[in-house]
C-alpha positions, 0 to 999 in steps of 0.5 A: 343391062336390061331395061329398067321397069320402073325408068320413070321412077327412078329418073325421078330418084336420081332427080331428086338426088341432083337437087340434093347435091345442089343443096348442099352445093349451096350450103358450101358456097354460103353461111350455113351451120356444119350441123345443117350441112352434115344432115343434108350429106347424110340425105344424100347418102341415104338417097342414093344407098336407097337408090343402089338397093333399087337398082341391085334389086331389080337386077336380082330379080331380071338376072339372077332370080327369073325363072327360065335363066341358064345355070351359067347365066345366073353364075355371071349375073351373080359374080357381077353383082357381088363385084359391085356390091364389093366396090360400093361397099368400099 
């Protein structure tokens, strides 16, 4: 995989997301409501599905799209992003 461009910015994500696990975390182990736990999972998953387009984006971009790229480069790097796109959408 190649280098992340925005590294600094999505380490800042993937923190944000851990303190949203956290969260809910801290719900579970507590008193709090079913609605405010739901909501927060509902964060989390919205987080990290922002996250994975990022990512999909950006390997779009670098593996699929960059001019420069051979036919049989494209043709891997976009068998390999449908078979991600196939097990995350499970």
């Amino acid at each position: 995989m190649h280098i992340i461009a925005d590294r600094d910015k999505l380490l800042a994500r993937v923190r944000r997301i851990a303190g949203q696990v956290a969260a809910v975390e801290r719900q579970l182990a507590g008193d709090a409501g079913c609605s405010e736990t739901l909501q927060l999972v509902a964060s989390v998953r919205g987080a990290v599905g922002s996250l994975m387009e990022e990512l999909i984006e950006q390997h779009m971009r670098e593996h699929v799209a960059r001019p420069g790229l051979t036919d049989e480069a494209r043709a891997a790097a976009t068998e390999e992003m449908l078979a991600l796109i196939r097990r995350y959408g499970k």
